[in-house]
Every structure is written in C-alpha cells, then in structure tokens.
Backbone bond lengths (Angstrom), bond angles and torsions (degrees), N, CA, C in turn:
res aa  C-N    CA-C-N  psi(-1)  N-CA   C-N-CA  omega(-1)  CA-C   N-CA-C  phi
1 X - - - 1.458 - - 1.519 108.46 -
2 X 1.693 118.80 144.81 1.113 123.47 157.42 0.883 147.79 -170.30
3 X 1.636 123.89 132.77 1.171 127.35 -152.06 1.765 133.13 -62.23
4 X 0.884 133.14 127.53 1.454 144.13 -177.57 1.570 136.29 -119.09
5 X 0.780 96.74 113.67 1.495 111.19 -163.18 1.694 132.98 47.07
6 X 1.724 92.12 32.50 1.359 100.75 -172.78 1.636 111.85 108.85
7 X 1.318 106.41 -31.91 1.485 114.71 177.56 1.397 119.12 -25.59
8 X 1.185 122.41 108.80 1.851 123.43 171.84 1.266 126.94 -79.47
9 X 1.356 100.04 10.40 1.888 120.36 172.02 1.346 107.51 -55.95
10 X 1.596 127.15 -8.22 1.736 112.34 -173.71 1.383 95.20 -109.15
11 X 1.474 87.05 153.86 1.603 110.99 -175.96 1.635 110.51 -102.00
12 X 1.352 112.84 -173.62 1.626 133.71 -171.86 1.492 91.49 -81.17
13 X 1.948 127.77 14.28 1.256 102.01 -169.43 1.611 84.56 -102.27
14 X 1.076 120.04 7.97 1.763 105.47 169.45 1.774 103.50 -94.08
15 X 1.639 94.69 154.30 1.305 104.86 166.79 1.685 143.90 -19.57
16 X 1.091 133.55 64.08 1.244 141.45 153.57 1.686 95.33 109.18
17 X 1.610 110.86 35.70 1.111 112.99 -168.95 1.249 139.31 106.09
18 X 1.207 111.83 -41.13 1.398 139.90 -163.46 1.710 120.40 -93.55
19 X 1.362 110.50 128.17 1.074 78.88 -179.40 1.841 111.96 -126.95
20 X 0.951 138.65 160.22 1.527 157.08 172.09 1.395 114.80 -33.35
21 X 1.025 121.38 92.26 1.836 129.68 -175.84 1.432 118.00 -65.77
22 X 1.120 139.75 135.41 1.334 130.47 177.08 1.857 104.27 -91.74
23 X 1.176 106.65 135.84 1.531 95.99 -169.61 1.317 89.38 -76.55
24 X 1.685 110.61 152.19 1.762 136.73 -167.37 1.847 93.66 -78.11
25 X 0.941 127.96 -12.88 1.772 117.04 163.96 1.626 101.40 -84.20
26 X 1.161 112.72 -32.84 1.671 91.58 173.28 1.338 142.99 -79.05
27 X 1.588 93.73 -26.86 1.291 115.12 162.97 1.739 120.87 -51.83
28 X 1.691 91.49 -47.16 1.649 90.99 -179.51 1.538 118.88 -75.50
29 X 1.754 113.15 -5.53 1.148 120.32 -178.48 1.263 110.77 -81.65
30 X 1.624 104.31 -39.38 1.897 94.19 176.09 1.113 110.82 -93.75
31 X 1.447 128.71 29.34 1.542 112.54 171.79 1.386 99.84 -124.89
32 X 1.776 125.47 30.10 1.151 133.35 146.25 1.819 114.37 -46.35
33 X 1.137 95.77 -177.32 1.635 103.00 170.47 1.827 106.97 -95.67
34 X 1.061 89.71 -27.34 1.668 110.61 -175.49 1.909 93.54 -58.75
35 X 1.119 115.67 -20.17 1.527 111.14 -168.25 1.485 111.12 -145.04
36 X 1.369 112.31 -107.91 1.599 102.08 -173.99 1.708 115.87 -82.75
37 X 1.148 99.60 -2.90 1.396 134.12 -165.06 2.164 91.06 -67.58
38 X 0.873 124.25 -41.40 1.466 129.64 -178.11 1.352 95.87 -71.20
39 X 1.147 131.26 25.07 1.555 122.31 -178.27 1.790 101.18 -102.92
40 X 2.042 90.98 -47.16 1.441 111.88 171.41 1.276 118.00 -52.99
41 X 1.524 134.82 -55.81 1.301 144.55 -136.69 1.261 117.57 -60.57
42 X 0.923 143.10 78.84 1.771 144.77 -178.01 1.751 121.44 -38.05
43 X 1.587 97.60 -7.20 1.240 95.54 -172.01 1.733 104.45 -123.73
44 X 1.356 103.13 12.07 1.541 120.33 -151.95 1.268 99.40 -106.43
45 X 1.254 123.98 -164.65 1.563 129.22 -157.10 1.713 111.11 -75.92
46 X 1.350 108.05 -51.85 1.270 137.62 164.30 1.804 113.96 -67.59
47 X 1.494 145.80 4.07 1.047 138.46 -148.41 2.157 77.68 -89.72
48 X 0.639 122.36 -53.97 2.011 118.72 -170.52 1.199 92.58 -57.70
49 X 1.472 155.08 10.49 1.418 134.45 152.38 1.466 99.00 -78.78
50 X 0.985 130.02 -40.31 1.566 111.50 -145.81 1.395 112.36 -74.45
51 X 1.668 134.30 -12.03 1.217 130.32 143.18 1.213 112.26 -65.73
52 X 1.482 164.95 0.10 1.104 164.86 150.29 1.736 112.30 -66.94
53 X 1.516 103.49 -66.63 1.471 86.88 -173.52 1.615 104.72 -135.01
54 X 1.277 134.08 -141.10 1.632 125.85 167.04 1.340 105.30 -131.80
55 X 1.562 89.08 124.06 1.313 95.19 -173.34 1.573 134.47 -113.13
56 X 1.603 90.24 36.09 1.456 112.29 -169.75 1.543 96.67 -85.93
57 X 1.374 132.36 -30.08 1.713 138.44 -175.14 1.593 89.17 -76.23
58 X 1.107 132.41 -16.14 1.553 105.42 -163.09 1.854 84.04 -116.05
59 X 1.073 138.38 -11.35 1.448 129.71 173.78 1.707 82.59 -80.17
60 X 1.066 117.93 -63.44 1.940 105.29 -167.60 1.673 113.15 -42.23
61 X 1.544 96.33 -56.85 1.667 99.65 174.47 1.642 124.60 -48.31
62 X 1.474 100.65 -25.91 1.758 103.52 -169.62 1.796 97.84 -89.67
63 X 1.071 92.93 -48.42 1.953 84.95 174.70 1.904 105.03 -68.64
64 X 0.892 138.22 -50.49 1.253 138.02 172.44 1.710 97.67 -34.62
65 X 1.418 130.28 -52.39 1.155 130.22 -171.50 1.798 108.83 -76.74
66 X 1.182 104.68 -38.19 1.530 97.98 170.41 1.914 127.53 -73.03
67 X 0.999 79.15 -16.17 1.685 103.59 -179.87 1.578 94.83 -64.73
68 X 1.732 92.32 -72.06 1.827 105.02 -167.32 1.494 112.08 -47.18
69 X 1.589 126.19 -19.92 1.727 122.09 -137.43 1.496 69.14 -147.65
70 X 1.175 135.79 26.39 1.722 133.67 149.12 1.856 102.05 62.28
71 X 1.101 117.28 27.08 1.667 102.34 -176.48 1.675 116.58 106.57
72 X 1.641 111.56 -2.94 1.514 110.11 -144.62 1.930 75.89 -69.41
73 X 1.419 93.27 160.65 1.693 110.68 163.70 1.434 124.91 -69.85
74 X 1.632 97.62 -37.35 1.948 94.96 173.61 1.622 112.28 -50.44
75 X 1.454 99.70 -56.08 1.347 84.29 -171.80 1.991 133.17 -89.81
76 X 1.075 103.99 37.54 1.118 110.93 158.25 1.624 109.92 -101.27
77 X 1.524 98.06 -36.54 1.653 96.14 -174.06 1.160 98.93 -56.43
78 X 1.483 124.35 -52.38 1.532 136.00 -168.64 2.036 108.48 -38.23
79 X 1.417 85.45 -52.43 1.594 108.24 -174.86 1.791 101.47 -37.34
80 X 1.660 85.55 -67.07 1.678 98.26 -172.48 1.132 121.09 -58.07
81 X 1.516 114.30 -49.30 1.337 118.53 175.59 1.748 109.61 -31.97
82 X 1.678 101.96 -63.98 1.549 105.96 -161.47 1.234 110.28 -63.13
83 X 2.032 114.76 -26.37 1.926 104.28 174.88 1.443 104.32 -71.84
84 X 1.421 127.52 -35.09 1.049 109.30 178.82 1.913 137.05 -65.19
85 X 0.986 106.90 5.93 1.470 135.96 175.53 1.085 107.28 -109.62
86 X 1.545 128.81 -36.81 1.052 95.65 178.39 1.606 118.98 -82.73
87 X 1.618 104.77 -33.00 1.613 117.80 153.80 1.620 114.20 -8.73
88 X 1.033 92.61 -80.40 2.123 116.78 -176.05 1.669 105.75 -50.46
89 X 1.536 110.56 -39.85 1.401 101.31 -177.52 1.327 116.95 -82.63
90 X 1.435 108.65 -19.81 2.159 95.48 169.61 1.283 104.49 -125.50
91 X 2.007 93.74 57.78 2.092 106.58 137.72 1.657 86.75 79.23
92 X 1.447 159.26 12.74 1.041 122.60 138.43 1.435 138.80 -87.21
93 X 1.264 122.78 -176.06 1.742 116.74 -164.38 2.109 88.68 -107.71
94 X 0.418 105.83 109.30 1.620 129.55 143.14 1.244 140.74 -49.83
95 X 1.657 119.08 66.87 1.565 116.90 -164.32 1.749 116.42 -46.71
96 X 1.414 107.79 -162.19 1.501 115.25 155.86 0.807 131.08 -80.76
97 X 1.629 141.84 111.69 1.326 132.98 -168.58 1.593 116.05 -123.26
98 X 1.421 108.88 -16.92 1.640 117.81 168.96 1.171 117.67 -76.99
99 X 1.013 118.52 151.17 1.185 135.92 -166.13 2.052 122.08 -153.02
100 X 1.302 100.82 121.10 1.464 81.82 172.22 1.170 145.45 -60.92
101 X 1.176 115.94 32.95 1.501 130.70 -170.45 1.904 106.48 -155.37
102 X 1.572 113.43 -17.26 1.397 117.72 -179.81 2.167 92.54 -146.64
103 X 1.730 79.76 107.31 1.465 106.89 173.64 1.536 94.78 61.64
104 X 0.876 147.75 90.41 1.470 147.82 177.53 0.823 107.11 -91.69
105 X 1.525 134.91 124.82 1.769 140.65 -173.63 1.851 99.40 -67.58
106 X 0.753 115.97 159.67 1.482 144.41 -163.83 1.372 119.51 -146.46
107 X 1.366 128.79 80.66 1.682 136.01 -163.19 1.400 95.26 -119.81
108 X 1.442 108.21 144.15 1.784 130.82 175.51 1.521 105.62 -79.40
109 X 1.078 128.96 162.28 1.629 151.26 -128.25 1.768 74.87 -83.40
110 X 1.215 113.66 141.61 1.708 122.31 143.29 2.077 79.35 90.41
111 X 0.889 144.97 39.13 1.221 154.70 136.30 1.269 145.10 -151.58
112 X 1.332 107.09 164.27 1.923 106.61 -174.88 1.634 80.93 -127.90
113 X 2.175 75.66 -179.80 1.965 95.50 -163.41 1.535 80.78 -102.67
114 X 1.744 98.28 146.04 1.855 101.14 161.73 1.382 102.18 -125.64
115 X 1.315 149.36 134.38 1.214 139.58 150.90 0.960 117.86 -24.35
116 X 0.749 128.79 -61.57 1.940 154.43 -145.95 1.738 107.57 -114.71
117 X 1.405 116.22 27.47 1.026 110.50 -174.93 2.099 124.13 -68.92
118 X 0.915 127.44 157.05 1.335 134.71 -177.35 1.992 108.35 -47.43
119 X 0.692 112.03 158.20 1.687 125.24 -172.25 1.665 103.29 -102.53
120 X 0.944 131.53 -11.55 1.261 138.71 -151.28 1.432 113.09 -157.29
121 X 1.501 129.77 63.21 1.826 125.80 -168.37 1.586 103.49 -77.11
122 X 1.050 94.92 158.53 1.718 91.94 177.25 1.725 114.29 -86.98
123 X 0.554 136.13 105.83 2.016 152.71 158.31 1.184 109.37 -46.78
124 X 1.203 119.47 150.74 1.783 133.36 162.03 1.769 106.20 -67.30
125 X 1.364 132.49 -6.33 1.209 109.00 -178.32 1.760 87.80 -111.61
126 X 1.474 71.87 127.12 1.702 95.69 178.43 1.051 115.63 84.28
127 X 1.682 122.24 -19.20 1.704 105.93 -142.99 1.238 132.35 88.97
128 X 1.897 115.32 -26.20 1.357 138.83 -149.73 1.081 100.33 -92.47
129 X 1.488 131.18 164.88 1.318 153.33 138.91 1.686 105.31 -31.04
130 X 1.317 125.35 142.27 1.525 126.14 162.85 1.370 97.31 -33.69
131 X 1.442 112.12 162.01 1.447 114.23 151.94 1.800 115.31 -86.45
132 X 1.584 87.22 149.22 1.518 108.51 179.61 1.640 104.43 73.14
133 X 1.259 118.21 14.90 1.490 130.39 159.59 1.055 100.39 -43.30
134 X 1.398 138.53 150.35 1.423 157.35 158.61 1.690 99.59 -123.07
135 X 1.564 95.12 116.92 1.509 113.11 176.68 1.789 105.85 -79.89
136 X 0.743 112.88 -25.50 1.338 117.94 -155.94 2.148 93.31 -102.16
137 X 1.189 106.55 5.21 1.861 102.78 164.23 1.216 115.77 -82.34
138 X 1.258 111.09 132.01 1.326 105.08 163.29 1.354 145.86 -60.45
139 X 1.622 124.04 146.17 1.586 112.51 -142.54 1.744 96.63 -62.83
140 X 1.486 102.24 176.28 1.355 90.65 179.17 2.133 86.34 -147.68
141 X 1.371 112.18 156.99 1.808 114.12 -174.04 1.756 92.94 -70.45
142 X 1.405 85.59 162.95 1.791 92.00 -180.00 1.653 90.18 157.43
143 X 1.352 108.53 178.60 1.507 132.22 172.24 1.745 113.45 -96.64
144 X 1.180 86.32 123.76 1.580 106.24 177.28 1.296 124.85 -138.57
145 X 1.552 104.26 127.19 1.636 126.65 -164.08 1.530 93.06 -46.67
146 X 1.652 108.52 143.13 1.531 117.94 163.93 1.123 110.59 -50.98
147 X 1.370 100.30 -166.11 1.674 110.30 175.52 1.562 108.14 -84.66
148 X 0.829 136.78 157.95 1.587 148.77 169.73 1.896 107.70 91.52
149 X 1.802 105.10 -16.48 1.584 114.85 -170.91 1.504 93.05 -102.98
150 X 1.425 89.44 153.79 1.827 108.18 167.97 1.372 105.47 -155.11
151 X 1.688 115.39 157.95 1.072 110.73 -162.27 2.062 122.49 -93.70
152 X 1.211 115.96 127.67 1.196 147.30 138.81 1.112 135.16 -37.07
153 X 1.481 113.26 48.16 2.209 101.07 -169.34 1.864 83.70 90.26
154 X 1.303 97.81 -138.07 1.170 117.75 168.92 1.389 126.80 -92.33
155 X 0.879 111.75 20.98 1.924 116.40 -174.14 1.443 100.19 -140.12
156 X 1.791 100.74 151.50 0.962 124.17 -142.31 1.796 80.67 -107.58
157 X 1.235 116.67 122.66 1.898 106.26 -176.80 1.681 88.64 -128.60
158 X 1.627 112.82 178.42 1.206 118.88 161.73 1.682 130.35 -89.57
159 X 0.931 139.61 155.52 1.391 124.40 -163.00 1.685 101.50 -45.60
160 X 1.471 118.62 -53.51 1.401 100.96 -173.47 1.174 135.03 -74.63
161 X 1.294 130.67 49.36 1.521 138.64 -114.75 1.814 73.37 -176.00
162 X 1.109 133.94 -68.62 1.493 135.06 -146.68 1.362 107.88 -63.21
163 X 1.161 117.69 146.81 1.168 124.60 -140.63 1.900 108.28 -111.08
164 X 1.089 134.69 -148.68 2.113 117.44 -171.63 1.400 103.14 -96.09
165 X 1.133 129.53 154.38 1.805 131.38 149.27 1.583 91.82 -122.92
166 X 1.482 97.31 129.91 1.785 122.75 -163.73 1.752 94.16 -143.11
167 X 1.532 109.44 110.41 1.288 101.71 173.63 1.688 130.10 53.17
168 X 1.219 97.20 39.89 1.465 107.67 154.53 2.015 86.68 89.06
169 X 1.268 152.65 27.51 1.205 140.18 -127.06 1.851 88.48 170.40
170 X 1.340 113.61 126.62 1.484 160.74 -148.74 1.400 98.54 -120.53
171 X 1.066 114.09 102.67 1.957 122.59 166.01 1.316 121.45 -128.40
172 X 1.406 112.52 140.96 1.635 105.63 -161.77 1.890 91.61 -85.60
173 X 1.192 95.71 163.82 1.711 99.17 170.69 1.199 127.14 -71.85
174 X 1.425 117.40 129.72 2.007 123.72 -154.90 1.521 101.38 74.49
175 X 1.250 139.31 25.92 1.276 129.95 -171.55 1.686 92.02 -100.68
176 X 1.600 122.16 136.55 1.594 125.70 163.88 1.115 97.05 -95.60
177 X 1.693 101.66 137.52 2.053 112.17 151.55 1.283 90.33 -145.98
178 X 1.681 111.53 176.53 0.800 160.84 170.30 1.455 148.88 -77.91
179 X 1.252 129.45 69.14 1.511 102.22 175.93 1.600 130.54 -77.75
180 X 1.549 91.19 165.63 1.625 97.56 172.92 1.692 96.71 111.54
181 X 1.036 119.08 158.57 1.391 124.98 144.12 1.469 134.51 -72.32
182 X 1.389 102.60 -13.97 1.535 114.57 151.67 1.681 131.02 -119.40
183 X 1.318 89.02 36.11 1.846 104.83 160.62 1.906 84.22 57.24
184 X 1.044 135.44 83.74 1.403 123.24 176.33 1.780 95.31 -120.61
185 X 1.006 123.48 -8.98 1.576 112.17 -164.31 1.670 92.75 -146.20
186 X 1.654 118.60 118.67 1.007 130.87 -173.37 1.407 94.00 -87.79
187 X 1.846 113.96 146.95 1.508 104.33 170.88 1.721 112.19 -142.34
188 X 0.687 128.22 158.75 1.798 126.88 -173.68 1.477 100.39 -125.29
189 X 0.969 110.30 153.74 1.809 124.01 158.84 1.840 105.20 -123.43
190 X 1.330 74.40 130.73 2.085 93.93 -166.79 1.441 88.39 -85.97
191 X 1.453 102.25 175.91 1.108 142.43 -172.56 1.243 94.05 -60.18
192 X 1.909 120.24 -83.26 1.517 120.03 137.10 1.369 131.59 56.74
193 X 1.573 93.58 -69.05 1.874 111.15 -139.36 1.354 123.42 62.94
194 X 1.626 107.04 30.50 1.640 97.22 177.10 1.711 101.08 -113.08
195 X 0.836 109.15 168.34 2.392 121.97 -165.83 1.835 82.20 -104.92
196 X 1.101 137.71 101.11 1.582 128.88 121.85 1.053 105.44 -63.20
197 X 1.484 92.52 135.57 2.104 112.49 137.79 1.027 131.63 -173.39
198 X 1.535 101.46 168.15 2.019 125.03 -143.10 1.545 75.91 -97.30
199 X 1.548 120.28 125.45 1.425 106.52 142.70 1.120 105.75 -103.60
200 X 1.493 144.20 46.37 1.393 149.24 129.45 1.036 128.48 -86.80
201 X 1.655 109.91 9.32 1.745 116.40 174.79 1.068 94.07 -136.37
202 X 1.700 122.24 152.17 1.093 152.09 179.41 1.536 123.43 -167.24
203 X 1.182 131.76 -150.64 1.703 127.72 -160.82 1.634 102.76 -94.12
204 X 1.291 107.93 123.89 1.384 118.26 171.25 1.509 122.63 -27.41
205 X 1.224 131.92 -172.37 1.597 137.07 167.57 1.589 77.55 -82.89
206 X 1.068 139.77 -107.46 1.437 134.70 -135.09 1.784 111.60 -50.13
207 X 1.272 116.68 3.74 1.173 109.78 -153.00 1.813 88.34 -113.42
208 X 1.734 106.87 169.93 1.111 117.57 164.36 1.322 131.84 -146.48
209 X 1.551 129.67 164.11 1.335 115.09 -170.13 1.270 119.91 -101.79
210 X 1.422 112.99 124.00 1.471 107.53 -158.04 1.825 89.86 -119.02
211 X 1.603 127.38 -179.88 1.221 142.92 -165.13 1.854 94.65 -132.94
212 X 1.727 112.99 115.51 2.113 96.04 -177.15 1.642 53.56 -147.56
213 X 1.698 96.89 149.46 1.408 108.80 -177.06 1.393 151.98 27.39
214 X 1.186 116.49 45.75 1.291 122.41 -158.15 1.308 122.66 71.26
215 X 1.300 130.49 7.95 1.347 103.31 -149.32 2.091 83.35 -146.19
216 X 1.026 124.00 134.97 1.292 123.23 170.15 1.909 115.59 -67.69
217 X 1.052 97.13 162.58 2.091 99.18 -167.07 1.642 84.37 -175.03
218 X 1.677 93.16 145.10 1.304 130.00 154.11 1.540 131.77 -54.30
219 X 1.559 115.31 113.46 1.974 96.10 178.25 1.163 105.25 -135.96
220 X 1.266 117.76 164.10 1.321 114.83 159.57 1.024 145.39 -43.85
221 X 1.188 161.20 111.94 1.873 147.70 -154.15 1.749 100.16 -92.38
222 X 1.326 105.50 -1.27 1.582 108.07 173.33 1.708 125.66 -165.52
223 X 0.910 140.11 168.69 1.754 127.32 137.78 1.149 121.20 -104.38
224 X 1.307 96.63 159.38 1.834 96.81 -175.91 1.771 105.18 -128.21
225 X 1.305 116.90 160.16 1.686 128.27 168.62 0.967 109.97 -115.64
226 X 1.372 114.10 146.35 1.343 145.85 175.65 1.578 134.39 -109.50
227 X 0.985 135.31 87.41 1.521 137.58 166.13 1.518 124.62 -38.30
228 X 1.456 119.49 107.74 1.574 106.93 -176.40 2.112 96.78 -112.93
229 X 1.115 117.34 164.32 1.551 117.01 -176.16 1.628 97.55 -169.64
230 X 1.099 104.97 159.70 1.933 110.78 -169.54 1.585 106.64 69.50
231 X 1.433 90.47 -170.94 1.853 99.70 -178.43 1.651 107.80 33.34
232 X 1.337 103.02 154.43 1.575 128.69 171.77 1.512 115.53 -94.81
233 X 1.225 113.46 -43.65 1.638 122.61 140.71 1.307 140.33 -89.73
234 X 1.375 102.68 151.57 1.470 114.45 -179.09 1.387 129.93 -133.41
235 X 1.465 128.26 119.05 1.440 124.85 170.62 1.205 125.07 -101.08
236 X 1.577 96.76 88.77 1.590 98.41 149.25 1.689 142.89 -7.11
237 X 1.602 101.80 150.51 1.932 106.91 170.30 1.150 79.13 -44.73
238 X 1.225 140.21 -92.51 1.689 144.83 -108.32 1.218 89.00 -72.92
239 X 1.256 150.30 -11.34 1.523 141.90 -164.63 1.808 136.53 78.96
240 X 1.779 80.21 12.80 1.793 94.93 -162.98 1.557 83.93 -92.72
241 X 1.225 103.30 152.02 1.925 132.92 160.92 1.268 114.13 -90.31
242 X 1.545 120.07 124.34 1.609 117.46 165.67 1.481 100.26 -166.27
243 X 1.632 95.61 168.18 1.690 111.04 -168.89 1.783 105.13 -67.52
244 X 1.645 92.94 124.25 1.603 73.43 177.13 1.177 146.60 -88.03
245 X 1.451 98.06 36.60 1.612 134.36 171.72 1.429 105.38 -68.22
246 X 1.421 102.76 -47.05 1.774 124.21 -154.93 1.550 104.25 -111.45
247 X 1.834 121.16 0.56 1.320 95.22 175.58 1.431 127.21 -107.58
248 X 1.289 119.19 170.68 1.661 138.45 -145.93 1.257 104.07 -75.21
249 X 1.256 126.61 172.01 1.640 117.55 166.18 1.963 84.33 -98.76
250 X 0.942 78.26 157.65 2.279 97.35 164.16 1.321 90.79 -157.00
251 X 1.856 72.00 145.93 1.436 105.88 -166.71 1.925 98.92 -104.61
C-alpha cells in the first residue's frame, strides 16, 4: 500500500500501519502531461472521457502505480492501457496516444496494433467470432491479425495454417486429445485440418485422464526425481547435453 498525496485510501494492510509516502516532487512529476498527467489533458488523447466517467481516481491510481514501481514504464503503460479501455467501454472515442517511443504497441508475427480495433476477430474455429463475442461492443486498442490471418489460440495464422473443429471442440494443428472420459481413443489434428484416431491408443500406465477445456488429455498420475553424480555433463530424457552445473530438473 501507498500513500499519496495525503490520501487516506490505505489500510492496516501496510506494515505496522503505516503506510509509504510518495515524495510531493514526484507526485507533481507524474501528474505532468509527460506521464500520468495525459489522463488530465482536455485537449489530449483521452480529453472525450472526462464527460463519460471521472477521471481523477484513475490519474490518482496511475501515479500511485508509478510511485509504487519507482517510475518503471510498464506500469504507466499498464495504467493507460486499462483507462483507455475503460474510456472505449462507456461509448467514448479514444485518440492516439502510442507512440514508438511512449508505450509502443508490441504485436506477435502476422499482426499490427489498431486503437480502434474490431470487438469480434475472426478465429479458425468456424470462421466465427470467439464465443459469447458481442458484436455490438465497442471497439476496444489491441493487436489484430493482418489481412489474409485469423486467430489460432492466440496467434494470428493463415487460413491454411488453421487447425480441426471435431465435435463442437477447437484444436490447434499437431495438437493430441483424447476421447472418452477415460482417454480411450487417441486423436491428432494434421497439418490438413483433418481429426485421426487410434481407438487402440490411449493414456499410458503412469498416465491419467484428466478433463482442461472441454476436451479430455493425458497426465501424469505423479512426478518423479532424479539423482545425477560424476561427469561434468549431463544428458537428459529429452536428449539435450549441458553442464551439470547448469542443468534443469525434468519432470
């Protein structure tokens, strides 16, 4: 917990009561425009929230966060990011405020950042919108697959890239599951997009059948340790070589 500009918002959950002051030059430093200060600015990226909601709790919260994390940059971006969402979600417009040099968007291979991106991207299962998508939300900033990509899990692939829907159920490509409630029929999704499966394979003796997303999978029924002694190197199950100064436990 910590205190800001006098603020009596902290509780008995800080240390012996007490809580951590932000010195009053820092405060006035992040409530520049240069920093949390763009939360205020009426003429600034964010100035169409402030008839929407009040945005004096989220300038306190964003310097409170720069205070706590000493200045770090994540968390101002963090700050903004979340007013700016919340901005977009009760109906205001949201200028440009990133910048490659202030909070710079950061998107995975086969996408760019849009402010204003769509509420609803299209996915490899089905073709469809996520489920429980609401078309009718307003857009909100984020990373969104180029043109010709849609998303995969979290990755943005090309249609031939997308991976099986088998019984109501979304699998990435090379992904193994299981049917049954007792893992009795092993299944793969090819390269393809087509579902093989062995119902003569299923979960090992050590293994068990567990239920993670709808979908049945193989686990371990335990872990085990291993003792290594002699040699300077060591090769691992997996078949990798390293100093056995520097090697991993595997499970």
């Amino acid at each position: 917990c910590l205190q800001v500009g006098g603020d009596t918002g902290c509780t008995s959950d800080c240390p012996n009561g007490k809580c951590p002051e932000c010195e009053p030059a820092l405060i006035l430093r992040y409530q520049d425009k240069k920093y949390c200060g763009i939360i205020a600015d009426k003429q600034g990226p964010f100035g169409k929230c402030h008839s929407k909601l009040d945005h004096t709790s989220f300038l306190k919260e964003c310097v409170f966060d720069l205070c706590l994390y000493q200045g770090h940059a994540s968390a101002l971006c963090n700050s903004l990011s979340a007013f700016s969402t919340t901005c977009q979600e009760a109906g205001a417009t949201v200028g440009s405020w990133r910048t490659q040099q202030f909070c710079p968007p950061s998107c995975g291979a086969n996408s760019h950042y849009e402010q204003c991106g769509p509420p609803c991207p299209l996915t490899c299962s089905g073709l469809a919108p996520p489920e429980g998508c609401d078309r009718s939300a307003p857009c909100s900033e984020g990373c969104v697959c180029d043109d010709g990509f849609m998303l995969s899990d979290d990755k943005c692939v090309p249609l031939s890239e997308c991976g099986c829907q088998y019984e109501g159920q979304y699998y990435l490509s090379g992904q193994v599951f299981y049917l049954g409630k007792a893992c009795n029929t092993r299944c793969v999704c090819t390269d393809d997009g087509e579902v093989q499966c062995d119902p003569k394979s299923g979960c090992s003796a050590n293994e068990k059948c567990v239920m993670k997303g709808g979908s049945s999978s193989c686990a371990p029924k335990g872990v085990g340790s291993c003792s290594v002694s002699g040699g300077r190197m060591v090769r691992s199950f997996d078949g990798q070589v390293s100093s056995f100064f520097s090697a991993q436990v595997k499970k």
